[in-house]
C-alpha positions in Angstrom: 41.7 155.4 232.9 45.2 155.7 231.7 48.0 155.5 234.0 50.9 158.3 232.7 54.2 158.3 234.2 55.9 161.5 235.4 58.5 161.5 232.5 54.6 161.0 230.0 52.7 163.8 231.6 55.8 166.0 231.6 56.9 165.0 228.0 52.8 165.8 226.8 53.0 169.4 228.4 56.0 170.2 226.3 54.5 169.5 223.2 52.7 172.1 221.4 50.8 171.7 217.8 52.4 173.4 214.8 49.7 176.1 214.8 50.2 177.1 218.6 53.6 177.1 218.5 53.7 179.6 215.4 51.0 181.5 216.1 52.8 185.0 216.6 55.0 184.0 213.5 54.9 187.6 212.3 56.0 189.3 215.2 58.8 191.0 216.1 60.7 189.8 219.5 63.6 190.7 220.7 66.5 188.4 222.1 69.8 188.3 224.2 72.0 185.1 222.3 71.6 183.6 225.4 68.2 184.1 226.0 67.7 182.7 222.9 69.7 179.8 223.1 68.3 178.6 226.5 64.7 179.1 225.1 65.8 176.5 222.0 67.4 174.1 224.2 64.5 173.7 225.9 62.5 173.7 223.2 64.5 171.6 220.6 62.7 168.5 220.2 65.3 166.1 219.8 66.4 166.4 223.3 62.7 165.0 224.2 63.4 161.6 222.1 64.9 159.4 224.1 68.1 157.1 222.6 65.5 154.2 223.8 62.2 153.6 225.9 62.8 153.6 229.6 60.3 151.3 230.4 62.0 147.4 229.8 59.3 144.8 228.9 59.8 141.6 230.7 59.5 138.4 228.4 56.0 137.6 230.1 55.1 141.1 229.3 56.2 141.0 225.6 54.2 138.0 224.6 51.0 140.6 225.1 52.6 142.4 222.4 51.2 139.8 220.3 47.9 141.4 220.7 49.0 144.5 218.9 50.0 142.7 215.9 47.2 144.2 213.7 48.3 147.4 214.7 52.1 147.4 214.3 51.6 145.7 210.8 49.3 148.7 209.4 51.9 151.4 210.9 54.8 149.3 209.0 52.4 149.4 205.5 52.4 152.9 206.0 55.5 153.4 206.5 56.1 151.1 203.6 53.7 152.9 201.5 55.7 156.6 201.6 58.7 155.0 201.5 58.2 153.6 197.8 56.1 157.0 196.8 59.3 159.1 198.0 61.8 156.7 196.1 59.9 157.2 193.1 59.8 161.2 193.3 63.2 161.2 194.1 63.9 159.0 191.2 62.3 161.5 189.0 63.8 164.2 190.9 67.3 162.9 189.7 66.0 162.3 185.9 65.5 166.0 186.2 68.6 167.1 187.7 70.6 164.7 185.4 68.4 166.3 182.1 68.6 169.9 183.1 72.5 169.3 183.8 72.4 168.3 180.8 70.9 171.1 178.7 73.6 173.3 181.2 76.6 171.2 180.0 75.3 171.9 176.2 74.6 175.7 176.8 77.8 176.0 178.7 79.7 174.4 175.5 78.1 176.8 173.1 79.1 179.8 175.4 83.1 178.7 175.7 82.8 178.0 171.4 81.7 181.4 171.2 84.9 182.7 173.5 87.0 180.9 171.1 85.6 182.9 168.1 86.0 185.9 170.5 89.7 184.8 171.5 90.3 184.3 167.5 89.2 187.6 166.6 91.5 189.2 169.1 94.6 187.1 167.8 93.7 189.0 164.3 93.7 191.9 165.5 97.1 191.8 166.9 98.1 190.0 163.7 97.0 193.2 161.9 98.6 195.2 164.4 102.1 193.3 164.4 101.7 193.7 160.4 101.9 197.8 161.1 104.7 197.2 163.5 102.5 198.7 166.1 102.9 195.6 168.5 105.6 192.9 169.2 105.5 189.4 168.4 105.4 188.4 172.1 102.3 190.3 171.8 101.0 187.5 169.2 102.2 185.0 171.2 100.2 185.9 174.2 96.9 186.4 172.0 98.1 182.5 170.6 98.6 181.4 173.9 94.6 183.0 175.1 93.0 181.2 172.3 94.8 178.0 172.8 93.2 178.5 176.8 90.1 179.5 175.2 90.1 175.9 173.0 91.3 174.1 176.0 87.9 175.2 178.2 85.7 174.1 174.9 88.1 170.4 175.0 87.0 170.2 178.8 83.5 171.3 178.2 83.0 168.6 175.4 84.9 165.8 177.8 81.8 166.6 180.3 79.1 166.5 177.9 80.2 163.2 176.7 80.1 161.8 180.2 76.9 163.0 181.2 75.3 161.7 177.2 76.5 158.2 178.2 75.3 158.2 181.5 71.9 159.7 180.0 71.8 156.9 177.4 72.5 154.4 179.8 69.7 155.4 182.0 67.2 155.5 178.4 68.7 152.7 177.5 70.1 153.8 174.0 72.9 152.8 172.6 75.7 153.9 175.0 77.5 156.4 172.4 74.3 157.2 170.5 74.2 161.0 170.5 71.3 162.4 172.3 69.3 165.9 171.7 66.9 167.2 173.9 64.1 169.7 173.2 65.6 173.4 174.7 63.3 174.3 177.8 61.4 177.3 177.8 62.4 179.6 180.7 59.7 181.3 183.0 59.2 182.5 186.3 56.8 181.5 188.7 54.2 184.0 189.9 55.3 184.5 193.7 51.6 184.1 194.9 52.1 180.1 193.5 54.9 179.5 196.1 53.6 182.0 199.3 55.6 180.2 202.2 52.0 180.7 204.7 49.9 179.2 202.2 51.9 176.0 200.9 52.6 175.4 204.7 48.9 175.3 205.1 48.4 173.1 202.4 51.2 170.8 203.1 50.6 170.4 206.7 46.9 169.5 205.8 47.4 166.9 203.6 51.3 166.2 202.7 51.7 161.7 202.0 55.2 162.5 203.9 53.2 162.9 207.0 50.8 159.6 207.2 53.5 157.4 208.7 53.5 160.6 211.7 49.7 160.3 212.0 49.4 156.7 211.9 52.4 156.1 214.2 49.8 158.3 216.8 46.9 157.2 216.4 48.2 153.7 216.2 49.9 153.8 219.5 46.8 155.7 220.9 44.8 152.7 219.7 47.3 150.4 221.5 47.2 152.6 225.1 43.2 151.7 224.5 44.1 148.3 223.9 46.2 147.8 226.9 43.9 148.6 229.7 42.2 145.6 228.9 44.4 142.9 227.5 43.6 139.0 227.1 45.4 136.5 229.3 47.3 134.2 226.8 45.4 131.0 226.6 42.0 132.1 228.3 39.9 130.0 226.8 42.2 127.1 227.6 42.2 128.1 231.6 38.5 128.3 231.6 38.0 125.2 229.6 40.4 123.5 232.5 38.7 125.1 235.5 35.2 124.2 234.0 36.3 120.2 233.6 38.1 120.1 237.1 34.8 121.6 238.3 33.0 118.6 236.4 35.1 116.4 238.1 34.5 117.6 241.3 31.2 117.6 240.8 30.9 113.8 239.5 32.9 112.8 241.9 31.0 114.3 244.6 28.1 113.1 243.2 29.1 109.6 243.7 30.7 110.1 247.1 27.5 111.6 248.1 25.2 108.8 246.5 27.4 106.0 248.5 27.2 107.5 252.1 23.7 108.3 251.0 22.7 104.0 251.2 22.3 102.5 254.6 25.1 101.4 256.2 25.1 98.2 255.8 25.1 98.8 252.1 28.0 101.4 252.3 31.4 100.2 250.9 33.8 101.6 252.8 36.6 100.9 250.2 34.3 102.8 247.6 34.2 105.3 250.2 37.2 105.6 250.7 38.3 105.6 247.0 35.8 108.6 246.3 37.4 110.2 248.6 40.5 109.7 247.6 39.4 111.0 243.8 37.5 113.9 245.5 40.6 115.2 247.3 42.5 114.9 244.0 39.8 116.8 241.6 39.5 119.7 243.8 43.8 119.8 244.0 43.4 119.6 240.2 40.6 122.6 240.4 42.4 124.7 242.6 45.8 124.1 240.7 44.1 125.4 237.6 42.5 128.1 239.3 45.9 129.1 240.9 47.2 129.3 237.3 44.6 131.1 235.9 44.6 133.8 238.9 48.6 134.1 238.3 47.7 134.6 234.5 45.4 137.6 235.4 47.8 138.8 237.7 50.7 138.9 235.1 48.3 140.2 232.7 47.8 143.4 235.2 51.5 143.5 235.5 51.6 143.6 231.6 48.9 146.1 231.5 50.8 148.4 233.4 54.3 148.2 231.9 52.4 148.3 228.3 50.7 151.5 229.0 54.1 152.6 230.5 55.4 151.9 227.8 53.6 152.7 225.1 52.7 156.0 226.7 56.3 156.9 226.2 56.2 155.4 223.0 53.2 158.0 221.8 54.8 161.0 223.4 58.1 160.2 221.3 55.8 159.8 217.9 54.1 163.1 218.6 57.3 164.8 219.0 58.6 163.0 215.7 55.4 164.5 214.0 56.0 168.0 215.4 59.7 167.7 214.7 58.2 166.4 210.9 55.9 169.6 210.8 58.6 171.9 211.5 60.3 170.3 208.8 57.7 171.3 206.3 57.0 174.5 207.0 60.7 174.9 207.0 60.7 173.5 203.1 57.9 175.9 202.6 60.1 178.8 203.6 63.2 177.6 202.1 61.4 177.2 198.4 59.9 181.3 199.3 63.3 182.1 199.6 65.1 180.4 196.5 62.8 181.0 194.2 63.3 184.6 195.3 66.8 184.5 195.5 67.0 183.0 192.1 64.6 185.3 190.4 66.8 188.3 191.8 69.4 186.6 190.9 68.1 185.8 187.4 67.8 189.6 186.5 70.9 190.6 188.2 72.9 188.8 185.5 70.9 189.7 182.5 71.6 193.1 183.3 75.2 192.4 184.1 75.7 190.5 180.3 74.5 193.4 178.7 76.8 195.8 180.1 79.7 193.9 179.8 79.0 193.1 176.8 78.6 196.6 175.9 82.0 197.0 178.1 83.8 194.7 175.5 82.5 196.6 172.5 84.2 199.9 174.0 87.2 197.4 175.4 88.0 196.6 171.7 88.2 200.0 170.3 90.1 201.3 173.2 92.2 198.4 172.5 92.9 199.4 168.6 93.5 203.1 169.5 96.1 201.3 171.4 95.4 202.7 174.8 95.2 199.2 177.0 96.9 196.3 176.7 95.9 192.3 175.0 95.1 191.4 178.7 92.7 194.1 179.2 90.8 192.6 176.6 90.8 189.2 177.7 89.9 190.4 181.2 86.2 191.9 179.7 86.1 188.8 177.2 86.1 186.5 180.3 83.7 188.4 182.2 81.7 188.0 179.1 82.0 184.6 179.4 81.6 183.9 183.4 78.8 186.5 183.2 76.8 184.6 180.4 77.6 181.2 182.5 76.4 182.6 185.3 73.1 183.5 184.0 72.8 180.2 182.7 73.5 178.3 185.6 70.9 180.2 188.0 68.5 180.0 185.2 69.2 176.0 185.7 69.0 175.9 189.0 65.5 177.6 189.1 64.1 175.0 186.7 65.4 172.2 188.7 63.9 174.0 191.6 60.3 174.1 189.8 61.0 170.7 189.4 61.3 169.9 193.0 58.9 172.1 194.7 56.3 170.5 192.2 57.0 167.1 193.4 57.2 168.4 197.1 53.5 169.3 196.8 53.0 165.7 195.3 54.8 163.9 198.4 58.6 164.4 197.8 61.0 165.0 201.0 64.4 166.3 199.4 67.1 164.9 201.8 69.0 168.1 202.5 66.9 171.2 201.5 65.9 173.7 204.3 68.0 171.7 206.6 
């Protein structure tokens, strides 16, 4: 039976599976901050790992370690294994963000062009009007002085195409200035039902890869509390294979000493006798020397049993908060990608509706503008809005494909680094 330490049996009662601890999810509770604050200190899980395991091994103790080599080796592969699945999603994950940044720069270049065609045909305008004498020519100089900002943005937007189309080349391996053309991605949404926070935390808590280093690191230091109630004393076979020759040796010797005193006694040799004896005392010091060590190996090896299970029952209480702490993490990414695609989606049609009315806005702008009732600036202020608002759209529009992008290779094993943090 299993001997648990205070800090074990107190540190096992505070943990709680995912599914207990969440099990009134849906209800509505009421707190005071404080309340609230005391019940998360208690509960936050990084106050229950330690900065290191209060049980020291002694040098005789950690040679038993040895034992759990098998073990420890399997939990490192594990960890191993993830570790070089999650490099290569997130190495895809960047190829995507890099491509759809990308297609945003190229997009975003086409929509600060168009401003400068907008920009130009404002500058004619006033042209005409400065023909009719109906404005200044500080008037022309302003609408000169708006296109030349307008032609500046598409000199800045080209500047940051060109960068990202070498890094991209660089990373296909094309020539470094060759110029690169990708396919324009279709945009859709998602149908909510595929990203219901309740059902991908179900599904990722069954059977996400991010969570087989959690379980193994368990089960593997459950396997080694087994282990540790019954240990092997370091050299066992050599001990016994000493106590069983001494024994032998006893035993001939005896055998001898008896066989001498055994003859008449005129036949006896007392020298022999005496020599036997001699041999006899010294086989059974030799027996009971080995003996004596073996007995102090068994009793080191119940000293090790205890500070490994001491140990190592710390050791498993700290891996099942880890896991817990790693299920919370989960559901949490389940509930963040709820919310952004969501957000996004709102988002999304928000600013379509927005670019159609001000570009409706900058239709009625410009006439209002050539009846001569606002001024140049007026103009540009709608033109701009134009602009930002058909940037805007573009950008979320990017952001929610990158987001498809990440939440499908979340579901295959990916852990983002920051999301839902």
């Amino acid at each position: 039976m299993r001997k648990r330490t205070a800090a074990g049996i107190i540190a096992a009662t505070m943990l709680l599976p995912l599914s207990a601890t969440y099990s009134n999810a849906d209800e509505a509770k009421l707190y005071s901050i404080d309340n609230a604050a005391e019940k998360m200190k208690k509960q936050d899980y990084n106050s229950q790992i330690t900065a290191g395991n209060a049980t020291d091994l002694s040098q005789r103790t950690q040679q038993y370690q040895a034992q759990f080599v098998d073990e420890l080796e399997e939990l490192q592969e594990k960890n191993d294994d993830y570790q070089n699945i999650n490099t290569k999603l997130q190495a895809e994950m960047n190829a995507y963000n890099n491509l759809y940044n990308f297609w945003l720069l190229n997009e975003s270049l086409k929509v600060n062009e168009q401003n400068v065609e907008l920009a130009k045909d404002e500058y004619q305008v006033v042209l005409s009007k400065r023909k009719r004498g109906i404005v200044s020519d500080m008037e022309v100089l302003q609408a000169e002085i708006k296109v030349n900002n307008a032609i500046a943005e598409v000199e800045d937007s080209k500047a940051n195409l060109q960068e990202m189309q070498v890094m991209l080349n660089q990373s296909l391996k094309n020539p470094i200035l060759q110029d690169l053309q990708l396919q324009s991605p279709k945009f859709n949404l998602l149908d909510p039902a595929k990203y219901n926070a309740k059902k991908i935390t179900e599904e990722v808590l069954k059977d996400h890869p991010s969570l087989i280093p959690f379980n193994t690191m368990v089960s593997t230091y459950d396997d080694i509390l087994d282990d540790a109630e019954d240990l092997e004393v370091p050299g066992e076979d050599q001990y016994e294979g000493q106590i069983s020759q001494a024994q032998k040796d006893v035993q001939e010797v005896q055998e001898k000493l008896d066989a001498e005193k055994a003859k008449p006694i005129e036949q006896q040799d007392p020298a022999v006798i005496a020599k036997l004896t001699e041999e006899l005392g010294i086989a059974k010091g030799l027996l009971g020397a080995a003996e004596a060590q073996y007995s102090e190996a068994k009793k080191g090896r119940g000293i090790a049993e205890e500070d490994l299970i001491d140990y190592y029952i710390e050791e498993l209480d700290e891996a099942k908060v880890r896991l817990y702490q790693h299920q919370d993490r989960l559901q949490l990414l389940s509930y963040h990608y709820e919310t952004q695609f969501n957000l996004l989606k709102d988002k999304t049609e928000l600013y379509e509706e927005n670019l159609e009315k001000v570009q409706s806005l900058y239709e009625k702008t410009q006439k209002t503008y050539d009846q001569g009732l606002i001024t140049l600036t007026d103009v540009e202020e709608v033109r701009l809005n134009v602009q930002q608002s058909r940037l805007q759209l573009l950008n979320t529009k990017k952001e929610y494909m990158v987001l498809k992008e990440e939440f499908r290779l979340f579901k295959e094993g990916y852990m983002p680094t920051s999301a839902g943090q």
